[in-house]
C-alpha positions in Angstrom: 71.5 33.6 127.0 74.5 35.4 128.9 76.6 32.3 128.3 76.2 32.7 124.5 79.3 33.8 123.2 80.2 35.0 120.4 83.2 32.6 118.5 86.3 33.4 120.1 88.7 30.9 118.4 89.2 33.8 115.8 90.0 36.7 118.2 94.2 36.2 117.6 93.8 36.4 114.0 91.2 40.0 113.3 89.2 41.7 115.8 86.5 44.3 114.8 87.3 46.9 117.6 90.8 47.3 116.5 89.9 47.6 112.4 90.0 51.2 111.9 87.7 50.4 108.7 85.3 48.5 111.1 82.0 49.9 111.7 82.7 49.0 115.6 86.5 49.8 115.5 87.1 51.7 119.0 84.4 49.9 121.1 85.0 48.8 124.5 84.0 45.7 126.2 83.4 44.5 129.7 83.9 40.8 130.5 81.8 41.3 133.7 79.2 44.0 132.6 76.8 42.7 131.2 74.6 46.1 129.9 72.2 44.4 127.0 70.0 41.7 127.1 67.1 40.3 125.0 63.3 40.7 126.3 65.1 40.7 129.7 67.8 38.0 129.3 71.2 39.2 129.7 73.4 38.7 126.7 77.1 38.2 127.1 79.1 41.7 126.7 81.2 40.5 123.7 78.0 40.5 121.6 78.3 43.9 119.6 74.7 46.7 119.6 73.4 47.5 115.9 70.5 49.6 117.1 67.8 47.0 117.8 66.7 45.5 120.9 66.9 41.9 119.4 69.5 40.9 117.3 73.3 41.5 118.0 76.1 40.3 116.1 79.5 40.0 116.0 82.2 40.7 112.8 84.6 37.6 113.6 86.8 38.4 110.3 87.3 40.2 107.8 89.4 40.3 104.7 89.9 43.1 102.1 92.1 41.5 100.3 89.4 38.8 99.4 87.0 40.9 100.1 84.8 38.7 102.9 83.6 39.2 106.3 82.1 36.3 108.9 79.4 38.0 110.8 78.1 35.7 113.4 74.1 36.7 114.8 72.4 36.1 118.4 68.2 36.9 118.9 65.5 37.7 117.3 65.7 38.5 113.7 62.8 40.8 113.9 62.5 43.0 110.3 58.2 43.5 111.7 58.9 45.6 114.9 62.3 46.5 114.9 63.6 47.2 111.5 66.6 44.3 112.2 67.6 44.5 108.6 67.7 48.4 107.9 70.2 48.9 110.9 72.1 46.0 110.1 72.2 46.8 106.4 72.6 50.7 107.0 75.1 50.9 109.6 77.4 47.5 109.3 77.4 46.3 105.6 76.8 49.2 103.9 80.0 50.2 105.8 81.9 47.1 105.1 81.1 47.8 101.4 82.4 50.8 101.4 85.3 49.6 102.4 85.5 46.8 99.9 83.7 43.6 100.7 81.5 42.1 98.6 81.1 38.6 99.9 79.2 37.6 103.5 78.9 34.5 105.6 76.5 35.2 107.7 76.3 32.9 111.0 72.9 32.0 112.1 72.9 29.3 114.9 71.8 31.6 117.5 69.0 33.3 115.8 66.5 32.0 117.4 62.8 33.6 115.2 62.4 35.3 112.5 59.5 38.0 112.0 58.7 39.7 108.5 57.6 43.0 107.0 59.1 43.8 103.6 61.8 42.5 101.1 63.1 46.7 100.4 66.3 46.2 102.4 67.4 42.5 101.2 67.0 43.4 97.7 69.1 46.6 98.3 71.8 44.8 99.6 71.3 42.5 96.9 71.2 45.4 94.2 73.8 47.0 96.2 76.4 44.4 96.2 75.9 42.6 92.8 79.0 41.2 92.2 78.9 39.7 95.3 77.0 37.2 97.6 75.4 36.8 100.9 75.6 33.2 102.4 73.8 31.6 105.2 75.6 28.8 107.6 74.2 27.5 110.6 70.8 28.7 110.0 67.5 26.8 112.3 65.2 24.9 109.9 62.4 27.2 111.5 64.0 30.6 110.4 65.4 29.3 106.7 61.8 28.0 106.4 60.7 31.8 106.9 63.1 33.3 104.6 61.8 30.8 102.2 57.8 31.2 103.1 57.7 34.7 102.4 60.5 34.8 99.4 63.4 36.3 101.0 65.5 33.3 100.7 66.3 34.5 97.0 68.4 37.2 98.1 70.8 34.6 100.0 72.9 31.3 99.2 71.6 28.8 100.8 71.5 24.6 101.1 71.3 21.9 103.2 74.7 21.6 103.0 75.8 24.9 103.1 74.2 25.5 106.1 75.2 22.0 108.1 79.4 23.2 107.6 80.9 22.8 110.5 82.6 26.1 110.6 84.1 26.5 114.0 86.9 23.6 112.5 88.0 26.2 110.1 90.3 29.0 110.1 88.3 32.1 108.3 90.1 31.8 105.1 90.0 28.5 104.8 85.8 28.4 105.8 86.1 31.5 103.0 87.3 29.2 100.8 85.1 26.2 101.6 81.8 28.7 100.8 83.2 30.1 98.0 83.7 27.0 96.3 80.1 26.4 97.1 78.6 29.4 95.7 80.6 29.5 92.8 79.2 25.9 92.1 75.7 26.6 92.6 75.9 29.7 91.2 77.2 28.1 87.5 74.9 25.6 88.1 71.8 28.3 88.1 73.3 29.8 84.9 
């Protein structure tokens, strides 16, 4: 797990640490420390804390002119024992939205399970951010089939192909632009 990285291709164009509207703008990083792990593997030291001993993630762009972030995400999704969603939805988005943005690709290659309790914090975000959207990329079959089994899936765009773009080829606004197209496809579609 410690060779995980977060995306790095990105790091020249917006960096979270150094985005005085960022929830982790001032945050220091070791390249050689490696202080947080998951159920004892050691995690790679770019990965940023949200509270929870399981899932990490990093804010690879963001945009508040367009009003998008790219969060990529490394564990456990784990809502059952550690309250994943509340921290991440109390601490980072409800941050970002307060500072404008509306629309989120989420990145979910390196989620690895996903472990239920209740849907209060995903229709929040969903109440919370209704003229906007949440959409999933890179998500394992096991996890999307989760979300779906237990109905959380609603509050998320997701599809096959949705989830198989090959995002790392893109510059953010152009992967922006890519998903946006997408959603606002299925989303007329649905209407």
């Amino acid at each position: 797990m410690h060779d995980i990285e977060p995306h790095f291709n990105w790091r020249n164009l917006y960096s979270a640490e150094e985005d005085e509207r960022s929830p982790f703008f001032g945050r220091e990083f070791s390249e050689f420390e490696f202080t947080n792990s998951i159920y004892g593997y050691c995690i790679h030291p770019q990965w940023d804390e949200i509270g929870s001993p399981t899932l990490f993630i990093k804010i690879l762009f963001a945009d508040y002119d367009e009003k998008f972030a790219v969060i990529e995400m490394l564990g456990e999704w784990n809502y059952c024992l550690h309250n994943d969603i509340m921290f991440l939805k109390r601490d980072i988005i409800d941050k970002l939205m307060g500072s404008g943005i509306k629309k989120f690709i989420l990145i979910g290659e390196n989620i690895l399970n996903f472990h239920y309790s209740d849907e209060s914090y995903y229709e929040e975000w969903n109440e919370d951010n209704s003229d906007g959207w949440i959409a999933l990329l890179g998500f394992r079959n096991h996890v999307l089939n989760e979300f779906e089994k237990i109905n959380v899936l609603q509050y998320f765009l997701s599809s096959e192909k949705l989830n198989e773009i090959s995002w790392r080829t893109f510059n953010p606004l152009q992967l922006y632009q890519v998903v946006e197209k997408f959603v606002v496809k299925q989303l007329s579609q649905s209407s």
